[in-house]
MDAnalysis code that builds the backbone (N, CA, C; Angstrom):
import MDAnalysis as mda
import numpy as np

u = mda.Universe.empty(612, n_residues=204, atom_resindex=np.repeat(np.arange(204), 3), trajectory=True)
u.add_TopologyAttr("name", ["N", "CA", "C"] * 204)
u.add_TopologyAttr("resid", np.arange(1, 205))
u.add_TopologyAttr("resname", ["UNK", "UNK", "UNK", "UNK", "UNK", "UNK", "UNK", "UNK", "UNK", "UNK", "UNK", "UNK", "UNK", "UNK", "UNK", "UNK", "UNK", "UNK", "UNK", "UNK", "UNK", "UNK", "UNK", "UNK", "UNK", "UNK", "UNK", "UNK", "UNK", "UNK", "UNK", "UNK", "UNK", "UNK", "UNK", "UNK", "UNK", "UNK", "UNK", "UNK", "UNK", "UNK", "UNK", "UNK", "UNK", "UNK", "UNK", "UNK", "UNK", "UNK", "UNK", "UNK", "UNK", "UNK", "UNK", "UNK", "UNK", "UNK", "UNK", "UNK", "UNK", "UNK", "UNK", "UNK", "UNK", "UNK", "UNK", "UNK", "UNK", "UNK", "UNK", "UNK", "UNK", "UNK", "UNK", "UNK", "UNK", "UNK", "UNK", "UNK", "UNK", "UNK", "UNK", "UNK", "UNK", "UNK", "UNK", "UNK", "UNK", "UNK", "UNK", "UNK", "UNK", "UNK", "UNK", "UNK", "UNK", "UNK", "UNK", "UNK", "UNK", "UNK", "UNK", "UNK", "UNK", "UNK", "UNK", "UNK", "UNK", "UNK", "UNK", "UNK", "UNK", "UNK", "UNK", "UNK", "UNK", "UNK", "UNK", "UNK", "UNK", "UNK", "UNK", "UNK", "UNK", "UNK", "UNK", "UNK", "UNK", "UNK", "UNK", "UNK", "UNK", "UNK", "UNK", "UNK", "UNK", "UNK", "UNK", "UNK", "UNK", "UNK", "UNK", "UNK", "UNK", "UNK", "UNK", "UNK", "UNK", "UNK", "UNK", "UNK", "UNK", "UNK", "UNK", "UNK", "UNK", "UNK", "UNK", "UNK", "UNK", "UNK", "UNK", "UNK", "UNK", "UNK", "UNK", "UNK", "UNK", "UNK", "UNK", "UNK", "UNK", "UNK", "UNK", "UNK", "UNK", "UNK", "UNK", "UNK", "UNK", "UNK", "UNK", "UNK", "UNK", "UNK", "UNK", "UNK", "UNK", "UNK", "UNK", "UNK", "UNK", "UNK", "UNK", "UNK", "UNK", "UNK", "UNK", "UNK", "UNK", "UNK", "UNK", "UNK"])
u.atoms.positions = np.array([
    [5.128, -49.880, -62.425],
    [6.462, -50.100, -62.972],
    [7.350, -50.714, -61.889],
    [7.805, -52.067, -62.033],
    [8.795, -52.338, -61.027],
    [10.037, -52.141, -61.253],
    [10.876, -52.349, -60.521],
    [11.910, -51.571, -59.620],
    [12.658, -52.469, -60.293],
    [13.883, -52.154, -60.898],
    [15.073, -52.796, -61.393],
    [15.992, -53.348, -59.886],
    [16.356, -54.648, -60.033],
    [17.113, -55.740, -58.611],
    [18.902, -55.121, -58.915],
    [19.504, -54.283, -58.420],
    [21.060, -54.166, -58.587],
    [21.325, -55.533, -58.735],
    [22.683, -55.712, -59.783],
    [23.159, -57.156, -59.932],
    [23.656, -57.295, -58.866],
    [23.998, -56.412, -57.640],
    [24.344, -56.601, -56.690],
    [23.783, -58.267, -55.729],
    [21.966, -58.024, -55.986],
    [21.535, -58.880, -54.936],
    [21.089, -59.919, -55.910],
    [21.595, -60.403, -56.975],
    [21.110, -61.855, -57.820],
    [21.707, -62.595, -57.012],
    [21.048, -64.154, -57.545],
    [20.754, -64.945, -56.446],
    [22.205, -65.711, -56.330],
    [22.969, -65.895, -57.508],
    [24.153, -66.314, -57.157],
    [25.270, -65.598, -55.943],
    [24.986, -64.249, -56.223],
    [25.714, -63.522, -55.042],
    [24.959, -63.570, -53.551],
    [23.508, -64.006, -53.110],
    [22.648, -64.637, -52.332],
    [23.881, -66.322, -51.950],
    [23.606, -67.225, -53.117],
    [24.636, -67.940, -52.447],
    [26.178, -68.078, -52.174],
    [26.836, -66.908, -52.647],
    [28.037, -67.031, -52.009],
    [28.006, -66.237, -50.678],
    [27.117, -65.584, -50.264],
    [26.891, -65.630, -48.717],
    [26.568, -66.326, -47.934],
    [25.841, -67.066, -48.657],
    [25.197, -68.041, -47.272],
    [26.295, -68.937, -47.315],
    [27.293, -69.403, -48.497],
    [28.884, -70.281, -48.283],
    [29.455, -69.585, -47.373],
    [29.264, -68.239, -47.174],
    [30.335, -67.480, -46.080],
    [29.538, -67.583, -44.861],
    [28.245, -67.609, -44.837],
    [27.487, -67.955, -43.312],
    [27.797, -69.071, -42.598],
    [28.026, -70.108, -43.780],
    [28.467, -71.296, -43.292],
    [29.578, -71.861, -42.536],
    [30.499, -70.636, -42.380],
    [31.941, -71.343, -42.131],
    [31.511, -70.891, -40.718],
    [31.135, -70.252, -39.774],
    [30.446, -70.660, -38.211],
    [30.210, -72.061, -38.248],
    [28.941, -72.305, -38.969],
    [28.790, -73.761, -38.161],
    [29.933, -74.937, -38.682],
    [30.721, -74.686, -39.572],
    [31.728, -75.241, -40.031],
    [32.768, -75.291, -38.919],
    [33.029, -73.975, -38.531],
    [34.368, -74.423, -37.508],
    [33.688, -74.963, -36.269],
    [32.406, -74.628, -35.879],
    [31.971, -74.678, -34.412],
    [31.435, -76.764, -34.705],
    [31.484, -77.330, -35.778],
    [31.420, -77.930, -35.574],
    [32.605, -79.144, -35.898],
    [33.635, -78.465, -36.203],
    [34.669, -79.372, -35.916],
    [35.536, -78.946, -34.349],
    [35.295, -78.013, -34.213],
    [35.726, -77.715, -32.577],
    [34.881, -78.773, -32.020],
    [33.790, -79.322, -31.684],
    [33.197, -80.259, -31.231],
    [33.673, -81.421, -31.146],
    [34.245, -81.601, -32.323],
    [34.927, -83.158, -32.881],
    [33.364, -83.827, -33.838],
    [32.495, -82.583, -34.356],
    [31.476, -83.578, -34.955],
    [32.154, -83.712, -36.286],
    [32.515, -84.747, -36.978],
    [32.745, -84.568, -37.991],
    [31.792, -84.842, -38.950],
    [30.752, -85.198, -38.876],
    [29.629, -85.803, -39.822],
    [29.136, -84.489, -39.613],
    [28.805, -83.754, -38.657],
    [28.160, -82.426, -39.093],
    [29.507, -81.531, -39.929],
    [30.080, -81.275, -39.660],
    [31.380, -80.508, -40.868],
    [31.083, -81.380, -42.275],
    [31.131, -82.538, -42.372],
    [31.153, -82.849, -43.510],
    [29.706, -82.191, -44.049],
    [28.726, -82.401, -43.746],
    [27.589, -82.184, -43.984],
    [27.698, -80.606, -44.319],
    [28.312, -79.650, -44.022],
    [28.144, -78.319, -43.938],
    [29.099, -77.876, -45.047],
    [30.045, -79.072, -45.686],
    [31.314, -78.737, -46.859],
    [30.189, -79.609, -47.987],
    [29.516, -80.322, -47.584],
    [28.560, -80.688, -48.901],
    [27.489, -79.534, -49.572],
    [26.885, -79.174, -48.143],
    [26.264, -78.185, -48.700],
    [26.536, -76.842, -49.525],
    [28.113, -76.484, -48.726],
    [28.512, -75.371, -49.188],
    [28.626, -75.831, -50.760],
    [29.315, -77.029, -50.918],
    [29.743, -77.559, -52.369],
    [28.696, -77.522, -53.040],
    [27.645, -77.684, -52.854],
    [26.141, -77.826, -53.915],
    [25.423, -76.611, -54.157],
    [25.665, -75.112, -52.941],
    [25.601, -74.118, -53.704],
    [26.692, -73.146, -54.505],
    [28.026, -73.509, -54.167],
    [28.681, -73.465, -55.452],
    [28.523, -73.597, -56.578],
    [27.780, -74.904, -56.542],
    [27.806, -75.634, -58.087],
    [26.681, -74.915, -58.591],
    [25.700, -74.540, -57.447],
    [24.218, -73.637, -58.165],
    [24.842, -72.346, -58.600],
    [25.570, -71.601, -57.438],
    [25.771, -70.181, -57.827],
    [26.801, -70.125, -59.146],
    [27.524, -70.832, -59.970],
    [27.962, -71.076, -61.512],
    [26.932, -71.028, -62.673],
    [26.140, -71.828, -61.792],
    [25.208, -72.606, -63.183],
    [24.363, -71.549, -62.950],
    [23.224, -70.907, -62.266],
    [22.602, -69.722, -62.360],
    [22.922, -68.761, -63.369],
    [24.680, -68.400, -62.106],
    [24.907, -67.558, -63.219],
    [25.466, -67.175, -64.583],
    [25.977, -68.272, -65.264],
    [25.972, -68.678, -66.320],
    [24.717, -68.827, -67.082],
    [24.121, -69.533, -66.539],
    [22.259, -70.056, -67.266],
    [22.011, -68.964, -67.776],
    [21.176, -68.285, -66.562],
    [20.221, -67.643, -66.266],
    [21.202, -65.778, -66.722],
    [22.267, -65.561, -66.790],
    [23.189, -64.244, -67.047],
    [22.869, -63.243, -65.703],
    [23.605, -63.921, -64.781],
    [22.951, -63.205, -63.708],
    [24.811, -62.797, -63.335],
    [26.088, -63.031, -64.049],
    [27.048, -62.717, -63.550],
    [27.336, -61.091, -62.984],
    [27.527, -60.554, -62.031],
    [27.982, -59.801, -61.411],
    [29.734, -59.200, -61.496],
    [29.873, -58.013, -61.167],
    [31.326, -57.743, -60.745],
    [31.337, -58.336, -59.095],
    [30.228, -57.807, -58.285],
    [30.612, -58.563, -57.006],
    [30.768, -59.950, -56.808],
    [30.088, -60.669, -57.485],
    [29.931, -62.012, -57.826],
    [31.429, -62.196, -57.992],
    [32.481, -61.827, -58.680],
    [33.604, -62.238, -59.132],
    [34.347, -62.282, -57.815],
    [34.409, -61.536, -56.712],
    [34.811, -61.511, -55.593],
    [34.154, -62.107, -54.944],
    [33.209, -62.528, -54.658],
    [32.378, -62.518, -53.376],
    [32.698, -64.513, -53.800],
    [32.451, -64.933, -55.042],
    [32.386, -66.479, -55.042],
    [33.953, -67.210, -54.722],
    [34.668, -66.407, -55.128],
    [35.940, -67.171, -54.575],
    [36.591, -67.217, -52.841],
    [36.127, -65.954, -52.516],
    [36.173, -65.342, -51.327],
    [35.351, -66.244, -50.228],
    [34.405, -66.820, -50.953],
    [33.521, -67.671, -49.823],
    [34.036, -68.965, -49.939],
    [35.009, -69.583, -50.899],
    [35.460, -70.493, -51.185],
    [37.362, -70.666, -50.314],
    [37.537, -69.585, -50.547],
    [38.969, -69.220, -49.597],
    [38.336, -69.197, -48.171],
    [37.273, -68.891, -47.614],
    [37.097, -68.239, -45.770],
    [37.107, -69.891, -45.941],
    [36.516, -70.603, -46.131],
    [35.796, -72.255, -45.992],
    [37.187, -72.704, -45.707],
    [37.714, -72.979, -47.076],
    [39.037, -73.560, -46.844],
    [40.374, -73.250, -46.047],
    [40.906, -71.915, -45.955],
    [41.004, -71.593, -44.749],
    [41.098, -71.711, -43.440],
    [40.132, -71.481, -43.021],
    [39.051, -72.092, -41.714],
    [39.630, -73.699, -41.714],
    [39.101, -74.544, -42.472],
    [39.432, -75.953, -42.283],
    [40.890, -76.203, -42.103],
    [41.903, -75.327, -43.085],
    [42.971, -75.842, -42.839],
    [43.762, -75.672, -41.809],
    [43.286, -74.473, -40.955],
    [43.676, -74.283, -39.508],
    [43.390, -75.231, -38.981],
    [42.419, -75.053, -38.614],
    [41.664, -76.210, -37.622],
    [42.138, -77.502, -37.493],
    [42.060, -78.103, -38.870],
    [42.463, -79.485, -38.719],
    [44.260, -79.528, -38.804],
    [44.771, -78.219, -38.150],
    [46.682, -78.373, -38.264],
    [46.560, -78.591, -36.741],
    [45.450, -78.310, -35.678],
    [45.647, -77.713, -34.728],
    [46.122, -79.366, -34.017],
    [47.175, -79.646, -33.214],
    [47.326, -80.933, -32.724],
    [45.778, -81.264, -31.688],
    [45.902, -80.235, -30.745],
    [45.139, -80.586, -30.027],
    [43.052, -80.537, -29.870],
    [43.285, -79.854, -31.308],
    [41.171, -80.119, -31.175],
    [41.118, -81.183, -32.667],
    [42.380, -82.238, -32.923],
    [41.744, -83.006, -33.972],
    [41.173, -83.984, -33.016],
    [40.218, -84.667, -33.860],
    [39.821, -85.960, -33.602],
    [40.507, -87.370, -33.305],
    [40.125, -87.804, -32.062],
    [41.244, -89.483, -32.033],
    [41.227, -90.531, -33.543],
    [42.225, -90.382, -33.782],
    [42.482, -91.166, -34.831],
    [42.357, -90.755, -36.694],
    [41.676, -88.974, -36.085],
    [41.651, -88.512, -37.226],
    [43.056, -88.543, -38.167],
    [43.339, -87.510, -39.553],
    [44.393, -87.447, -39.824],
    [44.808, -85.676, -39.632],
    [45.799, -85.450, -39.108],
    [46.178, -84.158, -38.480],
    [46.694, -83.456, -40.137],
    [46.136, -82.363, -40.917],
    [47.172, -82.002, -41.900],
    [48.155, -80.918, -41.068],
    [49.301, -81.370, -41.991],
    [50.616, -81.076, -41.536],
    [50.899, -79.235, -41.417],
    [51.144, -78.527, -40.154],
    [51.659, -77.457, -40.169],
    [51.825, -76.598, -41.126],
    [53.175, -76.607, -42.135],
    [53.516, -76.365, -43.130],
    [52.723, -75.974, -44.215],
    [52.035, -77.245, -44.378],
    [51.041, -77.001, -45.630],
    [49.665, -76.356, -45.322],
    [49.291, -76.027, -43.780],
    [48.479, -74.965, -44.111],
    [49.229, -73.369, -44.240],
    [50.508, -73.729, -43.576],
    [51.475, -71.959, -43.863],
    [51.538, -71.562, -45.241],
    [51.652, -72.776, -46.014],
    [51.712, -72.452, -47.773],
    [50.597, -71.727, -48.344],
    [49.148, -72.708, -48.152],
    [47.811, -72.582, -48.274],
    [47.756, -71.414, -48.149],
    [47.729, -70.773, -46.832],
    [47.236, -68.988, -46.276],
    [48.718, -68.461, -47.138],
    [49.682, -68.358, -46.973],
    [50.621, -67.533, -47.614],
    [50.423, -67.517, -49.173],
    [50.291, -68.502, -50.108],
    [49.528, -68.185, -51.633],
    [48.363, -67.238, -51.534],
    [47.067, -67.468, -50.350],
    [46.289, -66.539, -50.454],
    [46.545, -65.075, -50.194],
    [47.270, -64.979, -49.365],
    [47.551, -63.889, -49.084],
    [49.159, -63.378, -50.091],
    [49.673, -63.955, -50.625],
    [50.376, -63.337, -52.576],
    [49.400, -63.021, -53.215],
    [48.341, -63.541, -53.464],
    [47.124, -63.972, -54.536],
    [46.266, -62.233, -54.372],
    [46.280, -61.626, -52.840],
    [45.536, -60.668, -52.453],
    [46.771, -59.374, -53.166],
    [48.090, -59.487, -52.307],
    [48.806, -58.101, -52.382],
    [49.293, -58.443, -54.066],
    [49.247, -59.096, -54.625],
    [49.749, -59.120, -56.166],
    [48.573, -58.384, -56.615],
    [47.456, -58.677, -56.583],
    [46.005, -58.182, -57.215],
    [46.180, -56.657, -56.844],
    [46.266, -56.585, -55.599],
    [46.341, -55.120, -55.315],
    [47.264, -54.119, -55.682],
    [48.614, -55.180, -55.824],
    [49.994, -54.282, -56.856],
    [49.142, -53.997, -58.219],
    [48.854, -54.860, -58.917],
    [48.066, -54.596, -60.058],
    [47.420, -53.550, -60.689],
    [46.242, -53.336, -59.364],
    [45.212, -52.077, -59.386],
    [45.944, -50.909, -59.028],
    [46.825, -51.331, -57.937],
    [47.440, -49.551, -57.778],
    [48.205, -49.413, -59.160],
    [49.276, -50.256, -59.244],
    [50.416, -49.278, -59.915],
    [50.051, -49.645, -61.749],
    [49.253, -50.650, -62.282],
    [48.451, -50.582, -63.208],
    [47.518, -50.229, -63.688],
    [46.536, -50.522, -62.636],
    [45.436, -50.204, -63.085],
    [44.615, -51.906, -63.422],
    [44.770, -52.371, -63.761],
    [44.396, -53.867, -63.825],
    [43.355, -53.963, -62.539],
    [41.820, -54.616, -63.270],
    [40.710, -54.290, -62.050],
    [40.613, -56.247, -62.007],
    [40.775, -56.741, -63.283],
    [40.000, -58.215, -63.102],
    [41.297, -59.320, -63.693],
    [41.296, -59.726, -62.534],
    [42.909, -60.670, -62.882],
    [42.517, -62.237, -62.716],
    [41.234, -62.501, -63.595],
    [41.250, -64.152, -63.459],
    [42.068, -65.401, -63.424],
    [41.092, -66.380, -62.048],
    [42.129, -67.405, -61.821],
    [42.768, -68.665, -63.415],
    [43.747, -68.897, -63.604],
    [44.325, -69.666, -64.274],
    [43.430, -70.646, -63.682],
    [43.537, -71.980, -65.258],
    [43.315, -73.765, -64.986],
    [44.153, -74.177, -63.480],
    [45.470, -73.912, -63.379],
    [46.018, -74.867, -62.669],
    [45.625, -73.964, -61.097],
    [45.305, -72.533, -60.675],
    [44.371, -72.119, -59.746],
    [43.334, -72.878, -59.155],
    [41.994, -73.007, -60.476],
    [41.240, -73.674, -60.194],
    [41.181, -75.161, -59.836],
    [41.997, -75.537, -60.405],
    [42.596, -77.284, -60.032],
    [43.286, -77.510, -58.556],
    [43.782, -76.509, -58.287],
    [44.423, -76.208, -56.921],
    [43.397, -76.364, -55.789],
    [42.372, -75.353, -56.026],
    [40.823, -75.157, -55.030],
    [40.329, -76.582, -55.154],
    [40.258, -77.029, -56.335],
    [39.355, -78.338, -56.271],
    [39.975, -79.336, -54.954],
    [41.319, -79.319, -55.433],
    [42.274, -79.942, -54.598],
    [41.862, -79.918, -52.904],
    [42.046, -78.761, -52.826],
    [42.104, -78.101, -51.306],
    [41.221, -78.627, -50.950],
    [39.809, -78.584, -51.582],
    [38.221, -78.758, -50.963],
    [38.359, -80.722, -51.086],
    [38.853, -80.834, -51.471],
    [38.318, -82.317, -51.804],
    [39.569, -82.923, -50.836],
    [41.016, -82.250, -50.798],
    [41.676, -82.862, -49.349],
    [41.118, -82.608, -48.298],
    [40.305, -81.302, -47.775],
    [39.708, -81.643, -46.767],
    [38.626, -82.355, -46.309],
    [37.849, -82.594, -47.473],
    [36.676, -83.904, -47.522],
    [37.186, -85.351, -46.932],
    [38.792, -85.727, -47.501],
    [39.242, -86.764, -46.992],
    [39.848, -87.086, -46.062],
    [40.644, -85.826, -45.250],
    [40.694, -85.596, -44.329],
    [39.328, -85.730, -43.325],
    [38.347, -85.279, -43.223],
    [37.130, -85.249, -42.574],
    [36.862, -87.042, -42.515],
    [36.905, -87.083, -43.676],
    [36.590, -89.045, -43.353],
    [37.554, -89.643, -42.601],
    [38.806, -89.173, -42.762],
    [39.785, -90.166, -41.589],
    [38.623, -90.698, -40.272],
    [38.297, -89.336, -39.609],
    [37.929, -89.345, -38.357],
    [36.762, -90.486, -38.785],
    [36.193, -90.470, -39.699],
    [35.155, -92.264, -39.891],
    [35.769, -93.323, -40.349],
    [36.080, -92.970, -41.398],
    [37.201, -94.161, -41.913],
    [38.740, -93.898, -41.430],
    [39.529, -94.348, -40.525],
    [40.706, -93.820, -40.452],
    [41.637, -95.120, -41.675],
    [41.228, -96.047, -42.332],
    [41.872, -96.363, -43.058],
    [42.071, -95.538, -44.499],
    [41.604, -93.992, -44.611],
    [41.395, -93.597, -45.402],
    [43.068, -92.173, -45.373],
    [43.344, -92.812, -44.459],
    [44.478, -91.942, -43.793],
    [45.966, -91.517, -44.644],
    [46.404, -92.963, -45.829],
    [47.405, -92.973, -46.537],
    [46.735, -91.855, -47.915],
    [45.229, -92.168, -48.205],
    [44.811, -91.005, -49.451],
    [44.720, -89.555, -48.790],
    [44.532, -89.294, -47.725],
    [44.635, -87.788, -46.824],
    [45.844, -87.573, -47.407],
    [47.132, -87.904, -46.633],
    [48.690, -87.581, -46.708],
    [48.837, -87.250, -48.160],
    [48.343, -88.448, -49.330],
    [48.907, -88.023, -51.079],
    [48.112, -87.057, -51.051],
    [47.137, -86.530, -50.731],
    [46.294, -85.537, -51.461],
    [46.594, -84.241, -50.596],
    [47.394, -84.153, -49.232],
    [47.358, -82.904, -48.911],
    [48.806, -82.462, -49.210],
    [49.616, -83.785, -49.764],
    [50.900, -83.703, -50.283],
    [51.084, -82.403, -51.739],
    [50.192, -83.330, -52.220],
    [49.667, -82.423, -53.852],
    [49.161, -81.648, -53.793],
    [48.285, -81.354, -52.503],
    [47.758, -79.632, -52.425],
    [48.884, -78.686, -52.129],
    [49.945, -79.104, -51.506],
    [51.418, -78.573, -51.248],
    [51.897, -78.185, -52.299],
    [51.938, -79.084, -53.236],
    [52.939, -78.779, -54.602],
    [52.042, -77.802, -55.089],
    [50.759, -78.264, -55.654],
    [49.588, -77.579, -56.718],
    [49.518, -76.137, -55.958],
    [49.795, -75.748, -54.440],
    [49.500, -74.309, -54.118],
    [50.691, -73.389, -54.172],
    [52.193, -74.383, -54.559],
    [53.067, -73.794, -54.741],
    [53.298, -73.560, -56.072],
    [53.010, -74.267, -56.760],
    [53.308, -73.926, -58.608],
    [51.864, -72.904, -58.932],
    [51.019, -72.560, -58.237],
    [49.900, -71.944, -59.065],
    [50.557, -70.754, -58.272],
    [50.954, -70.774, -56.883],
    [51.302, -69.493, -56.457],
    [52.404, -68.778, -57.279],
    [53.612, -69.379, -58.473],
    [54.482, -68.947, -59.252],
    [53.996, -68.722, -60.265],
    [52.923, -69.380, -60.978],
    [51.955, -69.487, -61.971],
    [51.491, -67.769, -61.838],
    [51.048, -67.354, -60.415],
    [50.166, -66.469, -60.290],
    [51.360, -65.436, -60.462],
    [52.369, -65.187, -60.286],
    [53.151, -64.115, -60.254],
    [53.759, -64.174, -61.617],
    [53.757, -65.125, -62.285],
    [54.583, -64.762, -63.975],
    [53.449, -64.235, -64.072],
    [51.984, -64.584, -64.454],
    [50.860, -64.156, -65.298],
    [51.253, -62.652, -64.974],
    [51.213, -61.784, -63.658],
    [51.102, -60.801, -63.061],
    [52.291, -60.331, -63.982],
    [53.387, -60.705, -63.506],
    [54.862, -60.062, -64.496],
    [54.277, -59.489, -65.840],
    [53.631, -60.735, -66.556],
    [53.062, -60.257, -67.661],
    [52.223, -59.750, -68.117],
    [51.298, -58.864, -67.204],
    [50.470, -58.074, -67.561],
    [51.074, -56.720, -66.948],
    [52.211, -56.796, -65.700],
    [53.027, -55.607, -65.960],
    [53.720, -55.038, -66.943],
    [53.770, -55.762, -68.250],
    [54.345, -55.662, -69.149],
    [53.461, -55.203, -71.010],
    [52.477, -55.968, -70.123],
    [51.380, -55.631, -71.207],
    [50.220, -53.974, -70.663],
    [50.242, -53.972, -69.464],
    [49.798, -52.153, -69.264],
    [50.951, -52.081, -67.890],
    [52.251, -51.167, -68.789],
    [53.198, -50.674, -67.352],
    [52.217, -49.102, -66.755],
    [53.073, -49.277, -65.488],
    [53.161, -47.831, -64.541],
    [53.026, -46.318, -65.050],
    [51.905, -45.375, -65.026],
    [52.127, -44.367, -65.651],
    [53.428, -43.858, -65.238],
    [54.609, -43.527, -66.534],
    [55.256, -42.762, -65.727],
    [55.202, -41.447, -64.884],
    [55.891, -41.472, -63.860],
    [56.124, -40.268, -62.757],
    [56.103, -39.146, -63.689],
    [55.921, -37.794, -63.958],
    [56.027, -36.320, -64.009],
    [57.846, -35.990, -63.920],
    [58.647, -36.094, -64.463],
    [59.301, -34.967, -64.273],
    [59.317, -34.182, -63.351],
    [60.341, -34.008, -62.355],
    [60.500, -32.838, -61.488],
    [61.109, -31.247, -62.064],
    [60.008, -30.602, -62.535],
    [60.638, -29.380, -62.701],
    [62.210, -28.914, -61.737],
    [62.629, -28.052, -62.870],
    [64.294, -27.863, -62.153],
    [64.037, -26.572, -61.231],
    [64.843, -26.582, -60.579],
    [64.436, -24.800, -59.348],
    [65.008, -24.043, -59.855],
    [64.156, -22.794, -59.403],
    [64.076, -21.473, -60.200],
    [65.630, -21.341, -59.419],
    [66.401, -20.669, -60.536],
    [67.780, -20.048, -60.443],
    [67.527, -18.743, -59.556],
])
């Protein structure tokens, strides 16, 4: 009789680790200035993304960890890149530098995106708060400005589509980050706060 696999270790949750293994050789190789190896390491991550969906969709291999673990390897990646490439001094000559600011936005939505979820679970109860369309359109964003960003440093005539696209990752991470707090409003509204107990009155 064999042994039942926890949905824990299906293979889609297999590749959103190895997306999170990846962001080592990801930063260690833009600290280098390689950029053909970074790019190479955001392709790959991108192609087991696209497996760890389709698996688990196909094949019904979806997980509760899976629900965390695939976005989570998708935030460390992006993240990671958007530091890095703010930093003035380890970009590449002639690369395109993204701007300060818009990685402060980037990490500050993620980190609303975390303590809203967690307001949720404490004072609701709310365990699974899926991302909205304009969320997911946001990530696409992020991953695909830093793809073009990465080409500056080969193509630096590619430098004016960097700026529009990390422009619009600006806006798109600020309207999904308001996006993300009405939805929230409204599921405070749809399961509120148990109320508090009554404080018994003191004995006379």
């Amino acid at each position: 009789m064999s042994a039942r696999v926890p949905m824990s270790f299906t293979i889609p949750n297999l590749l959103s680790l190895l997306r999170m293994a990846l962001v080592g050789p990801f930063v260690i190789a833009l600290l280098n200035g390689q950029v053909k190896r970074a790019l190479l390491v955001v392709v790959v991550a991108g192609v087991s993304d696209v497996l760890d969906g389709f698996i688990a969709r196909f094949f019904h291999q979806q997980s509760l960890l899976g629900t965390y673990l695939d976005p989570l390897a998708d935030k460390l990646l992006v993240t990671a890149a958007y530091i890095i490439l703010a930093l003035p001094g380890l970009r590449r000559a002639g690369a395109f530098q993204i701007p300060s600011w818009v990685t402060v936005v980037v990490i500050a939505r993620d980190v609303l995106l975390v303590v809203v979820a967690l307001v949720l679970y404490l004072a609701a109860g709310v365990r699974r708060f899926p991302p909205s369309l304009l969320s997911k359109i946001t990530t696409v964003f992020q991953i695909g400005s830093v793809v073009v960003v990465l080409l500056t440093g080969i193509w630096p005539e590619l430098d004016t589509a960097a700026l529009v696209l990390v422009y619009t990752v600006a806006f798109l991470t600020m309207g999904s980050g308001l996006d993300y707090v009405w939805r929230a409003n409204r599921l405070f509204d749809r399961h509120p706060p148990a109320a508090t107990p009554p404080i018994p009155p003191a004995a006379a």
